[in-house]
C-alpha positions, -999 to +999 in steps of 0.1 A: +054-722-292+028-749-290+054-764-258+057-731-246+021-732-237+012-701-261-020-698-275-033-710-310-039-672-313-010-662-301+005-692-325-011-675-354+004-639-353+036-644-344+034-668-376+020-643-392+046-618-384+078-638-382+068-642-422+067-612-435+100-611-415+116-636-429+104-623-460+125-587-458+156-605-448+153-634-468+185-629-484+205-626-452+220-650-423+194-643-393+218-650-372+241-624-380+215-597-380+217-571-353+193-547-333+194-517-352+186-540-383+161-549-364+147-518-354+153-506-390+128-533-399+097-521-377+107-484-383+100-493-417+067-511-406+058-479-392+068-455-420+054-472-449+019-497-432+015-472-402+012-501-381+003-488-346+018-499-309-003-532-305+010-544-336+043-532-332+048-549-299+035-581-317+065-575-343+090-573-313+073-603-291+075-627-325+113-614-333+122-621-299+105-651-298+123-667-325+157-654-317+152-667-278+137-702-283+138-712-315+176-699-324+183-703-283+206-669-288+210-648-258+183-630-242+206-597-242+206-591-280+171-582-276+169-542-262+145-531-286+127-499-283+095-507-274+065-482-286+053-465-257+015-478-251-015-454-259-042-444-235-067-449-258-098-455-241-119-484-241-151-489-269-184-488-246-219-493-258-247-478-236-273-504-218-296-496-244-273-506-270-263-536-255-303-546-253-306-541-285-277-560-299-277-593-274-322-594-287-315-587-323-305-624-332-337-646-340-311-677-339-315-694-301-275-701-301-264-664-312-285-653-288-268-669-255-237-662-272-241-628-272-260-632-233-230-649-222-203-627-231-218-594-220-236-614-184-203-625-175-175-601-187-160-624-213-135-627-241-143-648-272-118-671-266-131-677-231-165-680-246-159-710-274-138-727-245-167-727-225-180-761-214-207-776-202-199-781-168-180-750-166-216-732-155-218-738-121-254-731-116-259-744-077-232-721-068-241-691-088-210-688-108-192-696-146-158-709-140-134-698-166-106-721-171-072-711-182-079-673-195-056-650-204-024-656-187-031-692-180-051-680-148-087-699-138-110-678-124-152-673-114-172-647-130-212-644-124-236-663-139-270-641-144-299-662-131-315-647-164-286-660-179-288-695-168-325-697-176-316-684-211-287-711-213-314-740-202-338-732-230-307-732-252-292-763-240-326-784-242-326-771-279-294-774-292-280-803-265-242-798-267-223-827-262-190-812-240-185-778-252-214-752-245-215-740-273-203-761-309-205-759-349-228-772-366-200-803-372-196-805-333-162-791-317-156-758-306-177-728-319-151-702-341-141-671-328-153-657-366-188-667-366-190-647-330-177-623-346-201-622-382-230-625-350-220-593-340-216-572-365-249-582-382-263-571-348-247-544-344-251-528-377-292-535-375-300-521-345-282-492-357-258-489-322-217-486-322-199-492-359-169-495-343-175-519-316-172-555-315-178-585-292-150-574-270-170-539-265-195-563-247-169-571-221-159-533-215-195-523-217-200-552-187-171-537-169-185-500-171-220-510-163-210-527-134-191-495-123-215-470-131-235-490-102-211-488-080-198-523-074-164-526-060-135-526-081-121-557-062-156-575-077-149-562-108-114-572-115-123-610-105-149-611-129-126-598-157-098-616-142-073-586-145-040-593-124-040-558-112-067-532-100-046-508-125-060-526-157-092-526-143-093-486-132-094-476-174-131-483-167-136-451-144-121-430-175-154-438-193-177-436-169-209-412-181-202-375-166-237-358-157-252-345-129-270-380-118-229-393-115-215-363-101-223-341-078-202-307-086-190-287-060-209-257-071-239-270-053-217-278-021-212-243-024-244-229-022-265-257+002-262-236+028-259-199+016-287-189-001-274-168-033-299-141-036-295-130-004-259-127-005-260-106-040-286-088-023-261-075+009 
């Protein structure tokens, strides 16, 4: 997997998964089992753990995975049913919320790590792979190198931003990555994590959100403005405009959004009268 260029994430759950595998059939040749073995496997996943689509697609990638490169058998043994994706929509905080949570910590560090995730649309991943020359500040722009789907890309960098990432750098003074551990190296993805939820739960907003709420919240903000889709799916670096529409779904419906037809109607009949004739 590692020379397949997947991620250590990636790496991790399809470990993960292929154990508990392994595990179930652990008294049988893998070779010799077949699809509907297979299928019986995550039907049983989804019988007695209710494991939902995402991790049931996880199953299938890891099975496949290990049947196609690591037992090189043919790619047509694997015509798995595949779980139909939800349309679950995405976790949003409000702009209120998202004050509240990114000037909640008193810690210089969790606060431009918070800054930086929601300023420019990131995952956490791209965050704690951030380096130090990867903020571009002349040109205005955080370059994002190899994010999901091994794609580089440019998302903004807030001038707020950048003067909040100065004051952090002169204190902290990272040595390649932007943001390290206290033992230098890359930040973890966990401690982001623990950052957030302490915020979160103190300032009272979203239980169920989590740092990756900051990037749909970025998204949704953005569109709630107005800014063009195109703009929008570079920042987030979405191969298609169709990942990047969800955001519309969950876009605030009121009258300061929308302007209902029923006042088309009337902007140039005056009601009264007409009742009146």
């Amino acid at each position: 997997m590692a020379l397949k260029g997947f991620s250590p994430a990636t790496i991790r759950n399809y470990q993960h998964s292929l154990l508990h595998f392994f595990k179930y059939f652990e008294t049988a040749d893998l070779r010799t089992i077949t699809k509907d073995q297979i299928e019986g496997y995550v039907f049983h996943l989804i019988s007695k753990h209710r494991i939902g689509e995402q991790k049931q697609n996880l199953v299938i990638n890891a099975i496949k995975c290990y049947y196609e490169h690591t037992l090189a058998m043919p790619r047509e043994y694997y015509t798995i049913t595949r779980p139909r994706k939800s349309k679950d929509l995405p976790n949003v905080l409000s702009v209120e919320e998202v004050r509240k949570i990114l000037n909640h910590p008193t810690n210089l560090k969790h606060r431009a790590i918070l800054h930086t995730i929601y300023g420019g649309g990131l995952r956490v991943g791209e965050v704690i792979r951030l380096r130090i020359k990867d903020i571009r500040s002349e040109d205005g722009y955080i370059f994002i190198k190899d994010s999901k789907g091994k794609r580089d890309r440019h998302t903004v960098l807030s001038p707020m931003l950048l003067s909040l990432l100065r004051e952090y750098y002169k204190a902290y003074k990272p040595a390649y990555w932007l943001f390290e551990g206290q033992d230098g190296g890359q930040y973890s993805a966990k401690s982001i994590q623990s950052i957030f939820r302490c915020a979160a739960k103190a300032t009272h907003s979203n239980p169920w959100s989590t740092p990756h709420t900051l990037r749909h919240s970025f998204a949704t903000h953005l569109m709630e403005r107005g800014v063009n889709i195109r703009y929008i799916q570079s920042a987030l670096g979405h191969a298609s405009t169709k990942t990047t529409e969800i955001y519309t779904r969950v876009l605030g419906i009121n009258n300061k959004t929308l302007k209902s037809p029923l006042d088309s109607l009337y902007e140039t009949v005056t009601f009264g009268k007409e009742q009146t004739k």
